[in-house]
LUMKOLBA-250811 format. One record per residue (C-alpha): y, z, x. Coordinates in pm, whole numbers, plus 50000, padded with zeros to 5 digits. Example, Ala and Ser with C-alpha at 12.3 -4.5 7.8 and 13.67 -1.06 7.14 Angstrom:
// LUMKOLBA-250811
495505078051230 498945071451367 
This chain:
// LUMKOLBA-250811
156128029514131 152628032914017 150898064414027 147388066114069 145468096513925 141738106114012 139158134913834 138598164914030 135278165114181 132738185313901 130788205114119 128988222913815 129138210313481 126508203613179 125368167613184 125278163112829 129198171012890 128988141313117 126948114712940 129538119212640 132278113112909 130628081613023 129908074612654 133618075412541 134738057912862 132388030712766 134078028012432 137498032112555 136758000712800 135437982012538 138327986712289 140307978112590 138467942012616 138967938812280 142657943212256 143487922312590 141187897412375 143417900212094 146117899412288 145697866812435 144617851412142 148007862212018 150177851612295 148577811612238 150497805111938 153257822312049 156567791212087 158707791312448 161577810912338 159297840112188 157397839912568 160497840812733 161747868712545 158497887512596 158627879912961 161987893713027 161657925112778 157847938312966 158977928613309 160227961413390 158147980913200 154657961413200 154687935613539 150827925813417 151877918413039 154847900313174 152697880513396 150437869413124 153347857712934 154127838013256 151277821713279 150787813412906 154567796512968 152467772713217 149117767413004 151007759912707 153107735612882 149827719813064 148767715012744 151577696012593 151837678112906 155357691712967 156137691313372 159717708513284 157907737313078 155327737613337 157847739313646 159407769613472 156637792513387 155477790113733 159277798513830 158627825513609 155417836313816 157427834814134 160277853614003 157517880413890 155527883914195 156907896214538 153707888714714 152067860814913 151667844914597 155327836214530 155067807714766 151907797614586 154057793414260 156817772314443 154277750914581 152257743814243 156317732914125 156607708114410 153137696014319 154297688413979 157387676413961 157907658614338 157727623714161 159237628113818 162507628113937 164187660513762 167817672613788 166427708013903 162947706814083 161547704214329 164817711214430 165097751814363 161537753214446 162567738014799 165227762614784 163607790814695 161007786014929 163267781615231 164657818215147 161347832915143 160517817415498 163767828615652 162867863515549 159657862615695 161927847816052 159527814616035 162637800216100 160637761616164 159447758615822 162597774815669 164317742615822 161827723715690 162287731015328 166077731915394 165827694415507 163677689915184 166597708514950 168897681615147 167397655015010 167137664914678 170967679214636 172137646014789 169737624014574 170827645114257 174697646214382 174587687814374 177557689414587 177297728714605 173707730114655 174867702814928 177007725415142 174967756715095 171907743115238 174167726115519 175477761115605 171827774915605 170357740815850 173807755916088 172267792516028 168927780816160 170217759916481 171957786816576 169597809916531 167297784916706 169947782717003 171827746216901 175487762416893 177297732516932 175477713116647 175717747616393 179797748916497 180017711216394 178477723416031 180157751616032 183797736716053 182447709815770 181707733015563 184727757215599 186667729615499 184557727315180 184617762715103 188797766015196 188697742614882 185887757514613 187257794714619 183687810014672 185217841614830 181377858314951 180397819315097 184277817915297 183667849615426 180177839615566 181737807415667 184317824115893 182007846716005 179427820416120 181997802616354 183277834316514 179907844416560 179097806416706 182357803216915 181037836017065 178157819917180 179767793417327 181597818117536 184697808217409 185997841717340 189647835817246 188287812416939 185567839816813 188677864016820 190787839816621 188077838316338 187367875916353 190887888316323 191097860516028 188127873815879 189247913215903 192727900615731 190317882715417 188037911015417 190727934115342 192607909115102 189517903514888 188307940614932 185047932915075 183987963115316 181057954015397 181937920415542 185117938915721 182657960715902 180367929816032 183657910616120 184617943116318 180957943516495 181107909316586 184697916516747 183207947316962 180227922817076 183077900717157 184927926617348 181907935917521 181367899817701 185387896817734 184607934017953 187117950417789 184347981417706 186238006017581 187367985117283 184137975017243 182898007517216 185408019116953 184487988516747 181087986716737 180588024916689 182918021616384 180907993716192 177148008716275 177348036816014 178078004815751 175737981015933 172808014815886 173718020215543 173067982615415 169707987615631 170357954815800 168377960816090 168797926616296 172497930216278 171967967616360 169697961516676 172437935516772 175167967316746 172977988116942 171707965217223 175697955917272 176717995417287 173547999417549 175217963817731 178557981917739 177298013417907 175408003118115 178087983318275 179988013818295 177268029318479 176608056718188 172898049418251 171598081917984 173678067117726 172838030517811 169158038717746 169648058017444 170178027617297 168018002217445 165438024817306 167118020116930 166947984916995 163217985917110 162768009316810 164287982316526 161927955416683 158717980116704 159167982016315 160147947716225 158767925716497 161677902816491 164537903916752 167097878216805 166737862217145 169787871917267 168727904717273 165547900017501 167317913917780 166537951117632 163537950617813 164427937718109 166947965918160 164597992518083 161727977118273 164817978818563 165838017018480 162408032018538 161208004618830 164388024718978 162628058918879 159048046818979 158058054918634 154998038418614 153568040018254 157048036318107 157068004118300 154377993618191 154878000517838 158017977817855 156347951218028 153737948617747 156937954717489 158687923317680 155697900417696 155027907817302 158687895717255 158577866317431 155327856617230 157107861916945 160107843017043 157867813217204 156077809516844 159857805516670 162357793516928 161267758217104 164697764917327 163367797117502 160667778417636 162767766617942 164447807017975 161747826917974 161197822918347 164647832418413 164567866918522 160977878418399 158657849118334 155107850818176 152997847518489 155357869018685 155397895018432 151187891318379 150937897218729 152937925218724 151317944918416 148087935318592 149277954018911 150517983518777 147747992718531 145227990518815 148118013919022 147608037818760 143728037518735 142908035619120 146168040219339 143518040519701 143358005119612 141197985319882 141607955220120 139657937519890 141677935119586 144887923419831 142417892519942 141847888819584 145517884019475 146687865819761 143757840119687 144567839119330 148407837219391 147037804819669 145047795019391 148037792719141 150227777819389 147787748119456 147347742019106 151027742019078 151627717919299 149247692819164 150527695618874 153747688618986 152517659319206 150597646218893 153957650718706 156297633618920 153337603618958 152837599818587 156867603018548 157157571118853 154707550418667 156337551118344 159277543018501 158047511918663 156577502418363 159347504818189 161467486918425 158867457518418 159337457018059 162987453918080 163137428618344 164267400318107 167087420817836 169407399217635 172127418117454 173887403517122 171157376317074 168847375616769 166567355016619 168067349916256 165137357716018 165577355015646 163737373115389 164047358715021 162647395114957 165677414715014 167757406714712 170177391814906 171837360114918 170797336915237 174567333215291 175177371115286 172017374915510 173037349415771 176997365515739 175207396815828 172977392416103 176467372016250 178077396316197 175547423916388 175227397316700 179277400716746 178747438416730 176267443216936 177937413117214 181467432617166 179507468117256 181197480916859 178197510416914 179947528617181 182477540716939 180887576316840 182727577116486 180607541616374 179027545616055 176937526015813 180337523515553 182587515115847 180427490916010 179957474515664 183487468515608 184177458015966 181317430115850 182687422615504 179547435315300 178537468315170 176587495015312 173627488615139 173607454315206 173827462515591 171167488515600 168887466715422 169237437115697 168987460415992 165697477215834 164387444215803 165977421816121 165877451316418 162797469516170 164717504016233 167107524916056 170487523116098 170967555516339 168537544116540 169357507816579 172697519316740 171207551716917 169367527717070 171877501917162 173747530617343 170657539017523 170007502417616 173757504317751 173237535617953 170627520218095 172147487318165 175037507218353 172997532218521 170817504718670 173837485418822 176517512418855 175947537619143 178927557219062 177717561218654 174797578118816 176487605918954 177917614018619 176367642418460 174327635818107 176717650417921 179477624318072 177167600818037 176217604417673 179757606017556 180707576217784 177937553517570 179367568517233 176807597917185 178627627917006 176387654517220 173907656717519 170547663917292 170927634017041 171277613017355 168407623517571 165857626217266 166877590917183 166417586017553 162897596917591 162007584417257 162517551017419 161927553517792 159287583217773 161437598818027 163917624518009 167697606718141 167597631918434 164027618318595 165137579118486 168207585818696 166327597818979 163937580019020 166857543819013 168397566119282 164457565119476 164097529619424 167857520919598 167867541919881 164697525519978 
């Protein structure tokens, strides 16, 4: 900590006292120059080991000197045209400063070293800076620079780097809402850490699925992995991980409605959650506890804390969505005791949430209108602050806000009408462009460009027209490897013909076969209609609902749901 000391005021004093103050000052500052001078002059010659020392021995006791070691690391490396050296004295910068200017340093890294192919960068620097966005709860471009570390552990074969950043992509879907694609990397890598005895990463592992299978609603499961992860915690003597297994148990125990076990549990693990000041996890505890009474009707104690919760998110501005429903309850508790300006101040508390949510979580989008949408709640806030400044309100401002309520309405319903237009014109278009589809028939092109033998080639592209005739794409476990051995080639091979043959990549050319099936059915079957998306998606080989309908739309330009409908339109007529 750095403690800043200022002169007293000199209210009387001789001024020859004060021109030799200024005098020495002058002096001091110039000696100061000087040195700082000499100093640099002296760090220039000064070899990588010697200004790595001197950065870790002033780091604690001079940050600035340490810094300018730091960033002689990098001139001295720009110099010799070393991108390793240079890579790690801006490391060294990052490491150095816990400002904005950390992600400044990782980015000059990437910069440098994104085409020299290195065993290390831009690989931490990906890494690093994925951290340092998940902090900050910009949870898009934390997944962005996870996807980046991806590329680089599997490119450099980093099989640990690999898994971690796997777990972290599942952290961030289901943070982001996707539980049943975060469970399916969750369960991939618990079976990676069962085998590398990691015991803080199996911990978080277990935790993560009980935590996921929660929810999913499926409550026996998230009790499986909790009891399994209170039996580890105590094995490997990790309290602290007991006591979050124990509050995810109580949250459990909540939504199972057995309360007072939920009570007992989650009352037990605050004290621990408080003391490692981990405040989302902590707002989670208390929003459950406030849950829990206030389905036992213990309204005082319900709001007690509701008002933690509120609290937490007041200080951090970050609240998991889950726990949006705070407001909503309190907004309910004083509608019920027509208290106005405490209404109000939730109202305002809920909208500022849901902005924050809407900027971080694309799936909230669709449940925001579910119990207190934006326009209702507008409205609403509107109403009440001019309740509170002029409660004799007159007949006027009831014309006014049935005609803008009209108003609203009308343009609602043009926009629906221009909707469900726009939505019947692609799908005629569509349809027109599909009028003459030929499955498992090609064209055989050659390309003498591909490094591949014409006989291979012509093998292949066989090969791909009895897959695509025999409908091989609806199994959901067909891979690039298993597909090339089914054709007698290698993977590489294969991807390299269907890049350059059905100019896609491999996912999507059979995404898109299963989509061209789906259609194919749901056009002549009237009884595959009435299945639901999710039947339908499995039924054409899709592993879950959202692969298949953004596959869908990326196609069609409709969502499966209004192509469906609007077949159904076009046969009853």
């Amino acid at each position: 900590m750095s403690i800043e000391i200022t002169a007293k005021s000199i209210i009387r004093g001789k001024l020859f006292f004060v021109f030799i103050t200024m005098f020495l000052y002058s002096i001091s500052s110039y000696c100061q120059q000087d040195y700082n001078f000499q100093l640099k002059d002296s760090v220039s010659v000064k070899s990588y080991d010697e200004l790595i020392d001197a950065i870790y021995r002033e780091k604690d006791s001079n940050i600035g000197l340490s810094r300018l070691y730091a960033k002689s690391y990098v001139n001295k490396g720009k110099k010799e045209n070393d991108i390793v050296r240079i890579a790690e004295g801006f490391n060294f910068l990052a490491y150095l400063n816990k400002d904005k200017f950390r992600l400044d340093y990782f980015d000059s890294i990437i910069k440098y070293t994104q085409n020299k192919n290195l065993k290390d960068q831009p690989m931490t620097a990906y890494v690093y800076k994925a951290y340092s966005y998940y902090e900050k709860r910009n949870f898009k471009k934390a997944l962005d620079c996870y996807l980046k570390t991806l590329y680089y552990a599997n490119k450099n074969n980093n099989k640990n780097l690999l898994e971690e950043t796997k777990f972290n992509i599942g952290l961030i879907k289901s943070r982001l809402g996707y539980y049943n694609e975060a469970l399916n990397i969750f369960k991939e890598s618990l079976k990676y850490n069962t085998n590398h005895l990691d015991n803080h990463n199996y911990l978080n592992n277990l935790y993560a699925l009980a935590d996921t299978y929660r929810h999913l609603k499926q409550s026996d499961s998230a009790t499986i992995f909790n009891e399994k992860g209170l039996k580890e915690s105590l094995a490997k003597r990790d309290t602290i991980m007991y006591q979050y297994f124990l509050l995810n148990e109580g949250v459990n125990q909540s939504q199972k409605k057995n309360y007072q076990n939920a009570i007992n549990k989650i009352s037990k693990s605050l004290p621990y959650i408080e003391f490692a000041k981990d405040e989302p996890n902590l707002a989670m505890g208390f929003y459950f506890l406030g849950k829990t009474y206030y389905e036992l009707n213990e309204n005082e104690k319900a709001k007690f804390y509701l008002k933690r919760v509120d609290t937490i998110f007041s200080r951090t501005l970050d609240l998991h969505p889950e726990l949006r429903n705070t407001y909503e309850l309190l907004i309910g508790y004083y509608e019920k005791e027509k208290n106005k300006e405490k209404q109000l101040y939730y109202i305002k508390k809920l909208l500022k949430t849901d902005s924050i949510l809407n900027s971080n979580y694309k799936y909230l989008s669709l449940k925001i209108a579910k119990d207190y949408d934006t326009p209702k709640l507008i409205e609403e806030r509107n109403l009440i602050i001019n309740q509170l400044e002029n409660r004799n309100k007159s007949w006027l401002y009831w014309i006014s806000s049935l005609s803008l309520l009209a108003l609203i309405l009308c343009i609602a319903l043009y926009y629906n009408y221009r909707k469900q237009k726009n939505i019947k014109v692609k799908f005629e278009s569509y349809i027109k462009s599909q009028s003459v589809k030929t499955y498992g028939k090609s064209n055989i092109k050659q390309s003498s460009g591909l490094s591949i033998s014409p006989e291979i080639q012509k093998s292949i592209l066989k090969g791909l027209q009895i897959f695509e005739t025999e409908k091989g794409y609806l199994d959901n476990s067909i891979s690039l490897n298993s597909l090339s051995k089914k054709l007698n080639t290698n993977a590489s091979y294969l991807s390299k013909m269907v890049n350059f043959d059905r100019e896609k990549s491999f996912g999507r050319y059979i995404n898109e076969l299963r989509v061209d099936y789906a259609i194919e059915k749901l056009t002549i079957n009237a009884v595959f209609r009435k299945y639901s998306i999710k039947a339908i998606s499995r039924e054409v080989g899709f592993n879950n609902s959202e692969s298949f309908s953004n596959t869908f739309y990326q196609k069609t330009g409709l969502k499966p749901s209004y192509f469906i409908k609007q077949l159904e339109n076009k046969t009853n007529k």
